[in-house]
LOTIZA-620190 format. One line per field, with one value per residue (C-alpha): residue number from 1; x, y, z negated. Coordinates in steps of 0.001 Angstrom, whole numbers. Each point is the difference from the previous one (the first is absolute). Layout:
<atoms>
num NUM;...
X X;...
Y Y;...
Z Z;...
</atoms>
This chain:
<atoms>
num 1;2;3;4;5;6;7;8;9;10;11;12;13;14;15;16;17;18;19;20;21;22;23;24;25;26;27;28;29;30;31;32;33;34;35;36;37;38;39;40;41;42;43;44;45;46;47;48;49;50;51;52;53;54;55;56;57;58;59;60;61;62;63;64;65;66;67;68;69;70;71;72;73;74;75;76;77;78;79;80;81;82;83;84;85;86;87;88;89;90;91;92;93;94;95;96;97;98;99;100;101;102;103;104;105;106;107;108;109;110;111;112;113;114;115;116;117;118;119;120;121;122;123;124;125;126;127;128;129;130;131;132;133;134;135;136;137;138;139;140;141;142;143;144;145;146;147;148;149;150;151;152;153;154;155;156;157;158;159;160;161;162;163;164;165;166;167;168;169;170;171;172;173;174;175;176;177;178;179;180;181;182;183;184;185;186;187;188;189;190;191;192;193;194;195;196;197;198;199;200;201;202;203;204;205;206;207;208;209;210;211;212;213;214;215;216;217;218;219;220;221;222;223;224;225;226;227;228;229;230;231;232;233;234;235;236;237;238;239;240;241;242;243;244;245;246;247;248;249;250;251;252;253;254;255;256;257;258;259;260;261;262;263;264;265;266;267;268;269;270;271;272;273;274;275;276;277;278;279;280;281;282;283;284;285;286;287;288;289;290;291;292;293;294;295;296;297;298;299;300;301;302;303;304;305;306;307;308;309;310;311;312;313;314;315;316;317;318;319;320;321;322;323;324;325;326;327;328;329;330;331;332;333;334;335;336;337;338;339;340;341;342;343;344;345;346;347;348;349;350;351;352;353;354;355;356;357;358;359;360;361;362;363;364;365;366;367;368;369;370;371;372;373;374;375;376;377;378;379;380;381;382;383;384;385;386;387;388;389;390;391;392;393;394;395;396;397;398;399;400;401;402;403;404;405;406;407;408;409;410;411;412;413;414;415;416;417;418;419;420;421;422;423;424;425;426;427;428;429;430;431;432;433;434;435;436;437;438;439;440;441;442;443;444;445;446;447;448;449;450;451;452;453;454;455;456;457
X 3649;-3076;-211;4032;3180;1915;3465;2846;3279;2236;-2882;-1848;-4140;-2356;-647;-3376;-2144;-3472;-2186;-1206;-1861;2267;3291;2009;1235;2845;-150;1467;-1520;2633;-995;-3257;-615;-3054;216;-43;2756;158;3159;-15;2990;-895;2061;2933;-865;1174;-863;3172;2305;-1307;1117;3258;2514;-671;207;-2861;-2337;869;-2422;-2958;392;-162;-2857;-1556;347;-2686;-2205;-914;1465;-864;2485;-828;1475;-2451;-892;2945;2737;1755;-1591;-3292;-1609;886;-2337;15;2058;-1652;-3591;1367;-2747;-1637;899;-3550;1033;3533;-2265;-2290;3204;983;-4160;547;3327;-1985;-3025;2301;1818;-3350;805;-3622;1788;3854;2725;786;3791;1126;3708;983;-2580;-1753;-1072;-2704;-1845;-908;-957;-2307;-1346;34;-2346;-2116;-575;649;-1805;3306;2746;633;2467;2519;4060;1743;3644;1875;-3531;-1207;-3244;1187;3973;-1;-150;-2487;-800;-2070;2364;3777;1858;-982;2504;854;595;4056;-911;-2442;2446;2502;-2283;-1065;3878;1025;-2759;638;3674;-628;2368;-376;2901;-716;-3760;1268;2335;-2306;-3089;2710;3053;766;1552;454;3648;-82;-83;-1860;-2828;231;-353;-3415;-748;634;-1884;-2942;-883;677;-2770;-2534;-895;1702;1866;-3121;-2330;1433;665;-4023;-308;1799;-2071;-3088;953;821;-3133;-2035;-1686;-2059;-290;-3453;-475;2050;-3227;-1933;2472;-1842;2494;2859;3066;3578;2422;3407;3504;3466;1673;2609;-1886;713;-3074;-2056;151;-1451;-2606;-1777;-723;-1413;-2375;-1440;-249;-1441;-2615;-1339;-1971;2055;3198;3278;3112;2925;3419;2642;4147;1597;-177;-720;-2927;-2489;77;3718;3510;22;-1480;-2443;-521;-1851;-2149;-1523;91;-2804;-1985;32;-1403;-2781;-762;-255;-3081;-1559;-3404;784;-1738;-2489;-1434;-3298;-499;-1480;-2263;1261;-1857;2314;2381;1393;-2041;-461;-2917;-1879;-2790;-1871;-2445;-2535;1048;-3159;-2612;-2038;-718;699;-2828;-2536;1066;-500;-3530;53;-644;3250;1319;-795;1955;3105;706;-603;2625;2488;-377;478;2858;1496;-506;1432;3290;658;-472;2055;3119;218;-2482;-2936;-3144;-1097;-3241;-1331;-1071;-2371;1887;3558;1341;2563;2662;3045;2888;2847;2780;149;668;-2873;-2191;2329;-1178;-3418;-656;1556;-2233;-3178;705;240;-2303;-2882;1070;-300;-3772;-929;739;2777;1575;2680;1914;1999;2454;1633;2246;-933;-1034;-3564;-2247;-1936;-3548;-2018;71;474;3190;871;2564;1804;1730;-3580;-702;3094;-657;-3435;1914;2508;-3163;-1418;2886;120;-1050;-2382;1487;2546;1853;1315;2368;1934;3755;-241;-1121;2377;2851;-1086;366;3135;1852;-2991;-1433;-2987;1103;-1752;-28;445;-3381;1827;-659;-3831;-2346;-2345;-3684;590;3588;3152;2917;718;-63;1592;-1869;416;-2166;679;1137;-975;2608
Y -30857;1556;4125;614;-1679;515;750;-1806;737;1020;784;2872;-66;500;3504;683;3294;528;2999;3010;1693;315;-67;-3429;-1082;-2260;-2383;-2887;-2677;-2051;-2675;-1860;1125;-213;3959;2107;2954;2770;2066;3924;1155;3784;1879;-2211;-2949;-2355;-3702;-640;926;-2397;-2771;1528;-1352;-2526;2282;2181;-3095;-1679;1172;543;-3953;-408;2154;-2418;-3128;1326;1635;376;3470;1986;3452;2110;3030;2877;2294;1950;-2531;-2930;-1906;1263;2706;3571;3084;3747;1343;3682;-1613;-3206;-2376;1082;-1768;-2480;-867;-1629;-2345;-459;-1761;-2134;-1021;-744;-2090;-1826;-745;-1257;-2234;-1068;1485;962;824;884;1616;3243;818;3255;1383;3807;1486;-2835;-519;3601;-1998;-3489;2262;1936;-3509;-1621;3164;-133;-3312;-2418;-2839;-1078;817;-2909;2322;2903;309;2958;916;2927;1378;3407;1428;3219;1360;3451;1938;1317;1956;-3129;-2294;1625;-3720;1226;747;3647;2119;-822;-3788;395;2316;-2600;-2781;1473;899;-3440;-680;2377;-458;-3944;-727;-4064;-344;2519;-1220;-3628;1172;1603;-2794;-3313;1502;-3351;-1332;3874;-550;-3376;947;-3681;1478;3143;-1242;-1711;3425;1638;-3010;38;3982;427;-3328;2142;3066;2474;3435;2057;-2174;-833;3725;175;-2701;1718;2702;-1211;-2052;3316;998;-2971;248;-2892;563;175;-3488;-1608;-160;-1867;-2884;-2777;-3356;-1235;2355;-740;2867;-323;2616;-681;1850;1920;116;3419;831;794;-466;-2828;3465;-858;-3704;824;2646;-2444;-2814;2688;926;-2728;-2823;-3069;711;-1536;2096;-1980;1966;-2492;521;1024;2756;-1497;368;-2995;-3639;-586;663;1032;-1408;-2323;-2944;2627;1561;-3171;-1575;3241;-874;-3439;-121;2705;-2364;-2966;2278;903;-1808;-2384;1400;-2653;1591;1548;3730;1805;2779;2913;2947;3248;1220;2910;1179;3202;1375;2596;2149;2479;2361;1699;3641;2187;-3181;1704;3305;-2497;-2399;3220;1496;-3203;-1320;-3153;-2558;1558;-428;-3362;-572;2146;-1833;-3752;1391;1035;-3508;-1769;1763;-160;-3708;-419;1843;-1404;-3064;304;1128;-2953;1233;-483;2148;-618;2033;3304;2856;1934;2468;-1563;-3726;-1560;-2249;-2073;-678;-2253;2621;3694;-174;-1451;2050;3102;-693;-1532;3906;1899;-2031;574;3602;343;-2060;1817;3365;-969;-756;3285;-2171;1285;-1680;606;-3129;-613;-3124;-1376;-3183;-1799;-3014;-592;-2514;-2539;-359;-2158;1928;3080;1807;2062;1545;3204;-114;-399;3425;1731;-625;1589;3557;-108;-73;3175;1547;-327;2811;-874;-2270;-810;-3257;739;-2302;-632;334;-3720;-1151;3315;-2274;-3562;909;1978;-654;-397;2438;1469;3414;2385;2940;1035;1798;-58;-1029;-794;-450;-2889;-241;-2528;-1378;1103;2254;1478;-1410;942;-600;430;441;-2386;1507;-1255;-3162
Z 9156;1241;1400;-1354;-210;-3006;-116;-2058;-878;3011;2314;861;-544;3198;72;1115;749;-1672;1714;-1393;3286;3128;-2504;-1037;-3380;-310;-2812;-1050;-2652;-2296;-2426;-939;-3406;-2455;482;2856;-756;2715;84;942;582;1106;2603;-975;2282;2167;-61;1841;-2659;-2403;1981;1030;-3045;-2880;-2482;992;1029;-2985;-2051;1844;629;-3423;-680;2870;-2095;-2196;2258;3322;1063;3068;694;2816;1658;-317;3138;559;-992;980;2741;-200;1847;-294;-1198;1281;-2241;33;-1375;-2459;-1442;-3087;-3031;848;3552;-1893;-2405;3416;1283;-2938;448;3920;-1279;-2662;2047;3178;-2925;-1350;-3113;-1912;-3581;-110;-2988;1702;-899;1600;-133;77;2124;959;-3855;1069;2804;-2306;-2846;2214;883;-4005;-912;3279;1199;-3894;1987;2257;-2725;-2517;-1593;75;76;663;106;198;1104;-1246;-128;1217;777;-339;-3176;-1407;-3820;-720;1338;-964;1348;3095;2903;-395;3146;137;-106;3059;2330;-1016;1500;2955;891;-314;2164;2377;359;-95;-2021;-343;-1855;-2810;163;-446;-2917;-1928;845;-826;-1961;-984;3258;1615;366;1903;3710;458;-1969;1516;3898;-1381;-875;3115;1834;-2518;333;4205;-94;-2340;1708;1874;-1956;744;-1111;-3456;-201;340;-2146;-2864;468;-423;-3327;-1730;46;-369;-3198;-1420;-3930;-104;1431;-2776;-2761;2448;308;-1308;730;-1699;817;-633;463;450;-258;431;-2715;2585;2927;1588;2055;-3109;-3957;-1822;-1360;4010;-1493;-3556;1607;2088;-2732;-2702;2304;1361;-2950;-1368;2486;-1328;693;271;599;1366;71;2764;3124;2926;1785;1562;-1286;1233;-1216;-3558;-2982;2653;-2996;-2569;2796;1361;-3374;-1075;3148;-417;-3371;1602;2427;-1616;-2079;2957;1137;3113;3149;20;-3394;734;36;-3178;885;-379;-1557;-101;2940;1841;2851;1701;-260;2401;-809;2470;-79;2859;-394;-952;137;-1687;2481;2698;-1234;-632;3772;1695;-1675;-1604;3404;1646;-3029;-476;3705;-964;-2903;1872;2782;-3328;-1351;3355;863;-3599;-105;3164;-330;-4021;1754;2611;-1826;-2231;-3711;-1475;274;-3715;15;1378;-2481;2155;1462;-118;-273;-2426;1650;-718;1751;-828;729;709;3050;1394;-2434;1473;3603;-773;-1478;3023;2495;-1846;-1150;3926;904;-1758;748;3407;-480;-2891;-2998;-1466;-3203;-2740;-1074;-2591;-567;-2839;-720;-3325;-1847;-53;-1591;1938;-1023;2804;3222;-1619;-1973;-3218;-1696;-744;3814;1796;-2364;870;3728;55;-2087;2882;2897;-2277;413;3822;2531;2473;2690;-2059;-1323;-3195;-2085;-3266;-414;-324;3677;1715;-2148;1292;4040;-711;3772;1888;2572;-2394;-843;-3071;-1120;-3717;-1647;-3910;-2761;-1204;-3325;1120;-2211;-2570;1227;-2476;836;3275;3269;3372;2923;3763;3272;2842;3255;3466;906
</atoms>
């Protein structure tokens, strides 16, 4: 059978741990599919309590008679390791997981399907890295929870205190009614419930959890979702309105909305035929994971731009041989941190560079170290950061986000990292902090945009 045993029915799968630095991953691979499908389940997770009754493996073996399909518990959950719970992982370091999963389970292209919140980390992934998803499902995942005047579906401020008391009181029972009202008064179902959330993370950390989901906010990534996307609803389900679903499919090219009966939520219990029936058919679309890669041409990056503050005096005051030397030491140093925290140094523009980064976060600290970095040796910069889709042309990029980023950097104070509204949203949870510098008219970009200045981590 090679690296993984495969399970069948009435056992339990190997479970096996992938790394992603010093922390573990458990993971367990089911099937041997023409496609590779990997399942996020979000903070919701615990491979153990797939396995636990019939009814709630049943399905995911049947999803594994038509592909190969590899679940895992993220960081934080289940049987994998924990996280400090006063600096979570950006929203990057969760598709960074599902990557370390894939590449321990030697999985080059997979469909991503993410459930509740675990739909926010393989959508950050479809938009940033299109090579390794075959294709998109979500269910019951929203692009952002709380409301908004853009976005009036949105949870208002009753519907958050209500979910934070239910997590704060831990009230399994009520949390189990309202997630599987279908078998909520059967005390067999029930004790699985208890079982199932003690195994998935302790009070305080799903109380964390829940908090960082509010405010987790990835609508602008949606556009730059390139792969085939199936979205699914249950009709009743009482964590969010079928309005979360259609948002998602409207905004992101070709997605198929598909709102199924019943209220349950997951693959199990109610109305389990018509949900696997819709991914099934998507499947059976999908290009095997043997296909070979098509280049891709447009995706989501974030994109850094700095700038030596007063080059110009500082070139005059120095004479042009010290000069010469300053600027080396600026591009050495530049190179070396962009390098070291994971982007690209795409070219230098005299007196700055242009960078990308696969995820804000590492763009984030990338522009911290070398803000301090070159203050430390008289060569101060402003940066500015933004997180958008950006055209690939050779070793170089375009596009209106590699235009807004450079507005942002002109914005910026000297020795300062300034950013867009849309990177302070994609590390909500994490231990970068900003503060808020309103609302701003950017040269040649439409409307208004609110920026903020990075803050020492």
């Amino acid at each position: 059978m090679g690296k993984h045993s495969y399970t069948r029915p009435g056992m339990e799968p190997e479970t096996r741990y992938a790394r992603l630095g010093d922390d573990r991953i458990a993971y367990q691979v089911v099937g041997d599919g023409p496609v590779d499908l990997v399942m996020s389940w979000g903070m919701f997770s615990t491979l153990d309590a797939v396995w636990q009754m019939s009814e709630t493996a049943a399905p995911y073996l049947r999803l594994a008679e038509v592909c190969r399909l590899i679940l895992f518990d993220r960081l934080g959950t289940g049987w994998s390791d924990a996280v400090p719970l006063d600096a979570l992982p950006p929203l990057e370091s969760r598709w960074n997981e599902i990557q370390a999963v894939m590449d321990d389970a030697r999985s080059k292209r997979a469909v991503l399907m993410g459930m509740r919140d675990g739909g926010l980390p393989v959508m950050f992934g479809a938009a940033t890295a299109p090579d390794r998803a075959s294709g998109l499902i979500l269910m019951h995942a929203a692009a952002r929870h709380r409301w908004d005047v853009d976005y009036p579906f949105g949870m208002d401020d009753s519907w958050v205190a209500e979910s934070r008391k239910l997590m704060a009181d831990w009230d399994i029972d009520q949390m189990f009614a309202t997630s599987f009202p279908s078998r909520a008064d059967q005390e067999r179902y029930l004790q699985w419930g208890r079982r199932s959330m003690r195994r998935m993370a302790t009070p305080t950390a799903m109380a964390a959890y829940i908090e960082e989901m509010m405010d987790v906010d990835v609508r602008d990534l949606l556009p730059s979702i390139q792969v085939p996307t199936l979205v699914l609803h249950r009709q009743g389900y009482r964590w969010g309105a079928p309005e979360f679903g259609r948002y998602v499919a409207d905004n992101i090219a070709d997605a198929r909305f598909v709102e199924l009966p019943g209220t349950d939520d997951d693959l199990f219990f109610d109305e389990t035929a018509a949900v696997l029936a819709a991914i099934n058919r998507f499947l059976a679309q999908v290009e095997p994971r043997t296909a070979e890669r098509r280049s891709t041409e447009r995706l989501m990056a974030t994109i850094m731009f700095t700038d030596i503050v007063d080059s110009t005096m500082r070139a005059g005051a120095s004479g042009d041989s010290s000069w010469v030397g300053q600027l080396q030491t600026h591009d050495d140093m530049s190179q070396d941190v962009i390098t070291r925290h994971g982007g690209r140094l795409v070219k230098t523009t005299g007196d700055g560079v242009l960078a990308v980064f696969d995820g804000p976060g590492r763009g984030l600290m990338a522009a911290d170290t070398l803000s301090l970095s070159l203050e430390r040796v008289g060569l101060p910069v402003r940066a500015g950061l933004h997180t958008g889709e950006v055209e690939l042309r050779g070793e170089d990029v375009a596009g209106v986000g590699v235009h807004i980023a450079a507005r942002v950097m002109s914005v910026a104070s000297p020795a300062e990292v300034m950013v867009s509204r849309t990177v302070r949203d994609l590390v909500v949870g994490s231990d970068f902090r900003f503060e808020d510098r309103g609302s701003h008219h950017l040269k040649g970009i439409e409307g208004e945009w609110q920026l903020y200045a990075l803050t020492r981590r």
